[in-house]
N, CA, C and O of each residue as an XYZ file, in Angstrom:
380
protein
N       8.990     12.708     21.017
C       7.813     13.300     20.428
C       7.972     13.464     18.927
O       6.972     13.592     18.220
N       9.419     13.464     18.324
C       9.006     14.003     17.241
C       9.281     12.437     16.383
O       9.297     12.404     15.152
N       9.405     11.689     16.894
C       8.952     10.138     16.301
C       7.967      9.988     16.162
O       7.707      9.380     15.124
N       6.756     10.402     17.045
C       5.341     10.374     16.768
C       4.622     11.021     15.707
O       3.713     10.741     14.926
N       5.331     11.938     15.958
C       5.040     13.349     14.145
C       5.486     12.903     13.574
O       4.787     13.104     12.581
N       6.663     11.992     13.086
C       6.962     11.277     11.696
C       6.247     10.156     11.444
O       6.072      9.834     10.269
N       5.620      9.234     12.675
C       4.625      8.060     12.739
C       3.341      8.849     11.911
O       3.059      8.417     10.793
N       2.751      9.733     12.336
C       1.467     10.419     12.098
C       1.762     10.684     10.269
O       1.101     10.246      9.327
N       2.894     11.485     10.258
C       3.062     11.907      8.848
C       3.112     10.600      7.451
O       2.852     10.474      6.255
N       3.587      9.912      8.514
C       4.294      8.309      7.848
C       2.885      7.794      7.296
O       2.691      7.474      6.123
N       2.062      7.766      8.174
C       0.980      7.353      8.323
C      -0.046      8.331      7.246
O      -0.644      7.661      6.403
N      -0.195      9.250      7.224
C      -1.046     10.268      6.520
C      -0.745     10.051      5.002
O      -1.559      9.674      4.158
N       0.486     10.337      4.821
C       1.654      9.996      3.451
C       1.071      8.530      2.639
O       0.696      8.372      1.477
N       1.196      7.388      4.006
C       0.867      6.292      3.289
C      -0.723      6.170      2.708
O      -1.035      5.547      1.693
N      -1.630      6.892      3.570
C      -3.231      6.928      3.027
C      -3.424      7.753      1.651
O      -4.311      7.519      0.829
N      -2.308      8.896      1.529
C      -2.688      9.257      0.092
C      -2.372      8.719     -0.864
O      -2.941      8.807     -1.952
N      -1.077      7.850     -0.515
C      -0.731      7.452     -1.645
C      -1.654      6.333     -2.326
O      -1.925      6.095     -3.503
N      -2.014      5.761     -1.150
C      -3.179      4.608     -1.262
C      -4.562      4.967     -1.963
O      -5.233      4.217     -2.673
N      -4.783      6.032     -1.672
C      -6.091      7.037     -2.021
C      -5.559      7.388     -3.385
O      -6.548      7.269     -4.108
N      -4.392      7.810     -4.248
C      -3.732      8.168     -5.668
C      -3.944      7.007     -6.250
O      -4.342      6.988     -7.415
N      -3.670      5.608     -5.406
C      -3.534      4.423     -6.505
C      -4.971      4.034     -6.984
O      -5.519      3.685     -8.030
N      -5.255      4.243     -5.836
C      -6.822      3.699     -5.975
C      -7.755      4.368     -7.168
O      -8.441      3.641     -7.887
N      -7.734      5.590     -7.304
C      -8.199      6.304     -7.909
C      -7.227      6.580     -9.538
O      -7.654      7.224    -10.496
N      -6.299      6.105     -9.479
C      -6.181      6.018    -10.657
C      -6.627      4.371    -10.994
O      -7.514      4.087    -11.799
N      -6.255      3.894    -10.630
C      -6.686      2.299    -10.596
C      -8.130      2.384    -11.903
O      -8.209      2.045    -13.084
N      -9.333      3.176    -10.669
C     -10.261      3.332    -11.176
C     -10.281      4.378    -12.884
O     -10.644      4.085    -14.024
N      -9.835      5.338    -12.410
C      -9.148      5.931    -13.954
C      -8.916      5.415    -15.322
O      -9.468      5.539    -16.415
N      -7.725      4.689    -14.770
C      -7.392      3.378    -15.820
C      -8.413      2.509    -16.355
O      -8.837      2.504    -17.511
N      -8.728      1.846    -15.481
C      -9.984      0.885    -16.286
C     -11.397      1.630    -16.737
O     -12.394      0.973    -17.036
N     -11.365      2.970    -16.748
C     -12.455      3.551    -17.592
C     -11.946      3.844    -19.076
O     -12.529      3.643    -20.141
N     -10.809      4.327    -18.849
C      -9.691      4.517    -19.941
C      -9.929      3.127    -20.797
O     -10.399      3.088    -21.934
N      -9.530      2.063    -20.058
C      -9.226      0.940    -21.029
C     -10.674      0.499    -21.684
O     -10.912     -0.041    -22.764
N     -11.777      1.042    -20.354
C     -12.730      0.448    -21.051
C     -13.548      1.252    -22.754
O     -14.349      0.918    -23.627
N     -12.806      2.264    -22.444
C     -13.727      3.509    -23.394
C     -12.349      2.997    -24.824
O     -12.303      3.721    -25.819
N     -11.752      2.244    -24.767
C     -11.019      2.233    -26.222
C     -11.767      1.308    -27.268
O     -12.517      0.390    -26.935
N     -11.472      1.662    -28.573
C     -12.402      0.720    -29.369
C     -11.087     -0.459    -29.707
O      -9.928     -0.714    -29.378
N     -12.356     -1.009    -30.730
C     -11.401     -2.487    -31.064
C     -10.308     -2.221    -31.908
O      -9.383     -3.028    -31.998
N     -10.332     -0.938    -32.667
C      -9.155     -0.635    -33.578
C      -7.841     -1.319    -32.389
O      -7.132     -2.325    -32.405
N      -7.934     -0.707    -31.891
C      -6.498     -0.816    -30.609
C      -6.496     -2.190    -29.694
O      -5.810     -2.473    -28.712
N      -7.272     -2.755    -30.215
C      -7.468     -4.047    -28.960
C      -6.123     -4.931    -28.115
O      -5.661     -4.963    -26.974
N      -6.001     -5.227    -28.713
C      -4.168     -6.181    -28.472
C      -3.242     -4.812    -28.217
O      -2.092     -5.114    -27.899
N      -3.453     -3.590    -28.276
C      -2.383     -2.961    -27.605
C      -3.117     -2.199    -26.155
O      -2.431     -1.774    -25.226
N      -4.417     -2.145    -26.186
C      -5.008     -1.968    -25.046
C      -5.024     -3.305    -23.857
O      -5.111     -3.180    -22.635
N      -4.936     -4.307    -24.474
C      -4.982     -5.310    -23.927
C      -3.480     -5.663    -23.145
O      -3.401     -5.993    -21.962
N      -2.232     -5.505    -24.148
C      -1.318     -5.449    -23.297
C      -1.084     -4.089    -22.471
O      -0.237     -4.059    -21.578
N      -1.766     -3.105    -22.757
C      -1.541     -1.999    -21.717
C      -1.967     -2.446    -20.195
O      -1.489     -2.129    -19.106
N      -3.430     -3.606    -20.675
C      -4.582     -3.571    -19.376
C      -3.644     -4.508    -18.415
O      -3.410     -4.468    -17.207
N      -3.297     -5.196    -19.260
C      -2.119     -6.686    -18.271
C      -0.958     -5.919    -17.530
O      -0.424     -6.472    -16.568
N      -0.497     -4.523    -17.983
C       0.710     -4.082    -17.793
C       0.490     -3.361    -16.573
O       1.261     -3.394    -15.614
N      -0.801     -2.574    -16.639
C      -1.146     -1.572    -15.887
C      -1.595     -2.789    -14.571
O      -1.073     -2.503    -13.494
N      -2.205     -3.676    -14.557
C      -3.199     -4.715    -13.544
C      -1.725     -4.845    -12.666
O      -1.450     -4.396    -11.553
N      -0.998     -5.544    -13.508
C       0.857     -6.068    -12.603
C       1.658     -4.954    -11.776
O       2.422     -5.087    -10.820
N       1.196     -3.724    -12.518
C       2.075     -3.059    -11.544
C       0.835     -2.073    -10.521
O       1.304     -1.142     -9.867
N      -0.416     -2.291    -10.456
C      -1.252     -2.018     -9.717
C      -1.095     -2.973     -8.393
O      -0.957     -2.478     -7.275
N      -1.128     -4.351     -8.618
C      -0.550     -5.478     -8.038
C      -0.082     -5.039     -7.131
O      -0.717     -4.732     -6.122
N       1.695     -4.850     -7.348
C       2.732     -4.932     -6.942
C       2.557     -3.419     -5.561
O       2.862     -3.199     -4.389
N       1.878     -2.746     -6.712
C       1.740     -1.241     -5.509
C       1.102     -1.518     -4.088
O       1.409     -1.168     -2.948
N      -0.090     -2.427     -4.717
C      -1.229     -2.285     -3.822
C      -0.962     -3.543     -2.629
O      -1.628     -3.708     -1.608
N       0.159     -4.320     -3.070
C       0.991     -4.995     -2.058
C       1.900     -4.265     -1.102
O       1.966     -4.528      0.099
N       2.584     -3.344     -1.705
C       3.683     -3.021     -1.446
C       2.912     -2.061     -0.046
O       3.283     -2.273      1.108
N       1.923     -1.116     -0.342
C       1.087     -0.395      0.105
C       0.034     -0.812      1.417
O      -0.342     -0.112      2.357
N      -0.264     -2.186      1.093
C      -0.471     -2.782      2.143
C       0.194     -3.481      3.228
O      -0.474     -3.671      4.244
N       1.772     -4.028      3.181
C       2.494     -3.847      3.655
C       3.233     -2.747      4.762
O       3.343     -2.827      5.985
N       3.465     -2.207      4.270
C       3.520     -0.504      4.889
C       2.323     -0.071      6.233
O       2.596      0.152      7.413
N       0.927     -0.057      5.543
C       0.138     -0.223      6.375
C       0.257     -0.966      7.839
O       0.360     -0.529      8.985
N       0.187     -2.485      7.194
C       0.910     -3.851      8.052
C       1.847     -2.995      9.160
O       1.612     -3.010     10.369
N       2.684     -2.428      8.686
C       4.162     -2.300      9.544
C       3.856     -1.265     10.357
O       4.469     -1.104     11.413
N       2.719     -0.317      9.897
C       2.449      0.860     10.279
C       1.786      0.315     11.543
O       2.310      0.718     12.582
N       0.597     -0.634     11.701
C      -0.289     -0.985     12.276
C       0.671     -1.775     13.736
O       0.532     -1.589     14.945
N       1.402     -2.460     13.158
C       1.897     -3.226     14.292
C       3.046     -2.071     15.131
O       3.274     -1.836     16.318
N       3.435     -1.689     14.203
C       4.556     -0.661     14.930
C       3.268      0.062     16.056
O       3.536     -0.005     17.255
N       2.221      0.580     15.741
C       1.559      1.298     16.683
C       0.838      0.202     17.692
O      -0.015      0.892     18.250
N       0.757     -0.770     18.076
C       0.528     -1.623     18.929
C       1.590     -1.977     19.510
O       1.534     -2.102     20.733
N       2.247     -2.113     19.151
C       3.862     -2.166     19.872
C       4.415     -0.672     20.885
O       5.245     -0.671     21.794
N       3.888      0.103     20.521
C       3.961      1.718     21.299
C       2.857      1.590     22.416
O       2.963      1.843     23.616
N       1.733      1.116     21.683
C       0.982      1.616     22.805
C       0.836      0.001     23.854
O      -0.056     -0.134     24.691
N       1.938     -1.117     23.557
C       2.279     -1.563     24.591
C       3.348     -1.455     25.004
O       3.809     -2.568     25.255
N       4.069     -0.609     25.233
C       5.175      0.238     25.764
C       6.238     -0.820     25.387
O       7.199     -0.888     26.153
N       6.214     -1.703     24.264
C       7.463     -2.175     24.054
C       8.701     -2.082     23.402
O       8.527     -2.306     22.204
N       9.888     -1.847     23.667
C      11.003     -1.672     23.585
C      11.998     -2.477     23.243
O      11.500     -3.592     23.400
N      13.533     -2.685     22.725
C      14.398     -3.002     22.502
C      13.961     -4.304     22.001
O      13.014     -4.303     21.215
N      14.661     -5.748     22.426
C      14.160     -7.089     22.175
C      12.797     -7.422     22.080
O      12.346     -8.106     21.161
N      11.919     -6.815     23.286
C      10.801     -7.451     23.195
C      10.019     -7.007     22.069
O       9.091     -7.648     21.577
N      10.540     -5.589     21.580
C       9.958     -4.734     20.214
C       9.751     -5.447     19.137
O       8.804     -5.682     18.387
N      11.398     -5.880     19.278
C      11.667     -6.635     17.732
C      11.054     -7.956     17.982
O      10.881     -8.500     16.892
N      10.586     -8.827     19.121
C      10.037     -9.935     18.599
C       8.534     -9.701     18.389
O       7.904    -10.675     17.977
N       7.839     -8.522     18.616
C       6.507     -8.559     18.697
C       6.182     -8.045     17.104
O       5.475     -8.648     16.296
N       6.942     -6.684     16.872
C       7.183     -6.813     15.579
C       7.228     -8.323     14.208
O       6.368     -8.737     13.431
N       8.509     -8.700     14.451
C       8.765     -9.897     13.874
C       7.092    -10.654     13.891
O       6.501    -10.837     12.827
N       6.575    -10.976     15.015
C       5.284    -11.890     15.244
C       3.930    -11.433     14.218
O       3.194    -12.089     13.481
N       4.025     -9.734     14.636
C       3.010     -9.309     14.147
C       2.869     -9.328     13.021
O       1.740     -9.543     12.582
N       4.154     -9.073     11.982
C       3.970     -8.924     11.066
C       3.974    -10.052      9.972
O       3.623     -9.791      8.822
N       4.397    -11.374     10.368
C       3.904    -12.680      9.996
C       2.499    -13.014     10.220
O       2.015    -13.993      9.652
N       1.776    -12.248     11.035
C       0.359    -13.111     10.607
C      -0.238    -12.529      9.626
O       0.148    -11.383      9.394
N      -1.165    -13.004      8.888
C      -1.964    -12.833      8.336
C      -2.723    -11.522      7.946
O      -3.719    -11.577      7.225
């Protein structure tokens, strides 16, 4: 049981963080958009800097999800040991 409360928490944890990126995401590009041209080329490499590691999050973040998602189809087909890890392994190669 208390694997399930860390699944749930795991799970809750990962939506805010997703819900923080997002919303700064949006943040940011009001930011970048409200700068004048004095700053252009350093707003500009801010905007490239900030986009790459928005990227990388919002991969990383969806991933997690991914693992989250299959791990809970894998429970609620009562699978275990080997057959876990290959359904796992499967699931999380598609698409």
């Amino acid at each position: 049981m208390a694997n399930h409360v860390n699944r749930n928490n795991f799970d809750e944890n990962a939506e805010d963080i997703h819900n923080d990126v997002s919303q700064l995401a949006d943040t940011l590009e009001e930011v970048l958009k409200s700068w004048g041209s004095d700053a252009k080329e350093e707003a500009e490499a801010a905007r490239v800097k900030a986009q790459s590691l928005l990227k990388e999050t919002r991969a990383r973040l969806t991933q997690q999800q991914k693992m989250s998602d299959c791990s809970k189809a894998a429970t609620a087909k009562s699978l275990k040991g080997d057959e876990r890890s290959t359904f796992m392994s499967s699931c999380l190669k598609k698409a």
